[in-house]
C-alpha positions as CSV (number, residue, x, y, z in Angstrom):
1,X,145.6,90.7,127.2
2,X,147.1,91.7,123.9
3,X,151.2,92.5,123.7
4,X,149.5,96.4,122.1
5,X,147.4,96.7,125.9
6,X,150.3,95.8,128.2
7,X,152.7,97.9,125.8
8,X,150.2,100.6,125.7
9,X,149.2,100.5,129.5
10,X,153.1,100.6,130.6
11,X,153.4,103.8,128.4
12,X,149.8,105.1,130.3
13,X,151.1,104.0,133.3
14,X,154.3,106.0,132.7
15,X,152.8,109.0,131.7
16,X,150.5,108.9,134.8
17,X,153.0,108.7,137.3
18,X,155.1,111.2,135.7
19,X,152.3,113.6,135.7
20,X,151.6,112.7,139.5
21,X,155.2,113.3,140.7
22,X,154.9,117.0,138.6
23,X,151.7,117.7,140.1
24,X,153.2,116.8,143.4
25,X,156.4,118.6,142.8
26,X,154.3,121.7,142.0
27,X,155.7,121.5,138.1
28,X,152.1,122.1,137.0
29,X,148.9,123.6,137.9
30,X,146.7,121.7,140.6
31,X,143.4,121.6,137.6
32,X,145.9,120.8,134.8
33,X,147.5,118.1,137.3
34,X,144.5,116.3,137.8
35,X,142.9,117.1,134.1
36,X,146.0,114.8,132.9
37,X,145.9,112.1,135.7
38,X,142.0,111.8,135.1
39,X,142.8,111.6,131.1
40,X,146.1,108.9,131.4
41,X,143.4,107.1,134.1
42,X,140.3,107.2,131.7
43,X,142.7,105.9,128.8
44,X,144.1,102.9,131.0
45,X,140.7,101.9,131.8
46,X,139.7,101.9,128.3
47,X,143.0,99.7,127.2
48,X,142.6,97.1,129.7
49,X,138.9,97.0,129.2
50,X,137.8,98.2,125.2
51,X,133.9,97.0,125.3
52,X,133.6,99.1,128.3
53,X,134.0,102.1,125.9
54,X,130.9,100.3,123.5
55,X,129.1,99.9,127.1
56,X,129.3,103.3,127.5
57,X,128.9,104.4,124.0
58,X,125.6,102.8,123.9
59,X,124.3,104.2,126.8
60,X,124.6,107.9,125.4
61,X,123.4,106.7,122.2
62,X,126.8,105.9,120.0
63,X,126.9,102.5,118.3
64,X,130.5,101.7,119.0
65,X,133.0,102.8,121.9
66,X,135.4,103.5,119.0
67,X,133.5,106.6,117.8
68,X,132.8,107.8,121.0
69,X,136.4,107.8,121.4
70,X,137.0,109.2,118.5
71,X,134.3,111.9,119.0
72,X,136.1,112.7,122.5
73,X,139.3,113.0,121.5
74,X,138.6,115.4,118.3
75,X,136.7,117.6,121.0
76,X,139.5,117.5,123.0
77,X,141.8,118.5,120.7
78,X,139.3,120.9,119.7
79,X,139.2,122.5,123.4
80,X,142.9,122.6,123.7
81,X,143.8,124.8,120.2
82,X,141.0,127.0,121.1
83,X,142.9,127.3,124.9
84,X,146.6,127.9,123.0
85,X,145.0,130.3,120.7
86,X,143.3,132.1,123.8
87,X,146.7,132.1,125.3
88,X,148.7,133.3,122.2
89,X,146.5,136.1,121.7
90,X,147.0,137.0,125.5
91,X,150.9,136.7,125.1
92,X,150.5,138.9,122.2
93,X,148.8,141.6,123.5
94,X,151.0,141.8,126.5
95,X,154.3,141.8,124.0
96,X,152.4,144.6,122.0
97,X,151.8,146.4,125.6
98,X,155.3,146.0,126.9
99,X,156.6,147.0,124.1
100,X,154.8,150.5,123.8
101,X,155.5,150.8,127.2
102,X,159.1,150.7,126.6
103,X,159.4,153.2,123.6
104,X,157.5,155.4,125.8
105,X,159.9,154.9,128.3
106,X,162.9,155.8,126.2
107,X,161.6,158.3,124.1
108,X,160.9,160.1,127.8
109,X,164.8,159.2,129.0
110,X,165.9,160.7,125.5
111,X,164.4,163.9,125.8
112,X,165.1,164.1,129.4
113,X,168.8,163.6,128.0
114,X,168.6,166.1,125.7
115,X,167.0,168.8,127.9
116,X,169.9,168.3,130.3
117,X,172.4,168.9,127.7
118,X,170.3,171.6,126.3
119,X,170.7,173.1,130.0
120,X,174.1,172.4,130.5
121,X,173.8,170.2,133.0
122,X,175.4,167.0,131.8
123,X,178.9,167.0,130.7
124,X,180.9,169.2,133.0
């Protein structure tokens, strides 16, 4: 074993325990939880044991387990930015709500203000 694998599969190893004890903690989401302990587990494996990425690479009709890595991991990435994009649109739309909800709200409490002193009412 190279000094990058057992460097690379104490960081993995790390990361996978940390992201057990959050997952059993209830810091994250059961799917999330297990997304990231089946990605820091599928990563390990494919440290300690590179040509079983080119095994597996083969057998869905890549030439080398580098590119199906590769390939993987830009799809990935690809996945997540559409999810955070998803999610800031979301966040957006609810700020934009909120907020309308809340000049609403005032613009109601002013002119309820301004009736009363209109009437008399507040004041005295």
């Amino acid at each position: 074993m190279t000094p990058f694998q057992v460097v690379a599969l104490i960081v993995v190893g790390c990361l996978f325990v940390l992201t057990l004890l959050a997952l059993l903690k209830g810091w994250t989401g059961r799917r999330e939880g297990v997304a990231w302990l089946a990605l820091w587990l599928m990563a390990g494996l494919a440290i300690a044991w590179p040509d079983s990425t080119t095994a597996v690479a083969t057998t869905v009709g890549i030439r080398r387990g580098a590119d199906l890595v590769l390939y993987c991991s830009v799809l990935g990435m690809l996945v997540g930015f559409f999810m955070v994009y998803s999610r800031l649109r979301r966040l957006r739309r609810d700020v934009t709500l909120l907020t309308r909800h809340l000049a609403i709200q005032q613009a109601f409490d002013a002119s309820a203000t301004i009736k009363a002193r209109a009437d008399g009412d507040l004041g005295k």
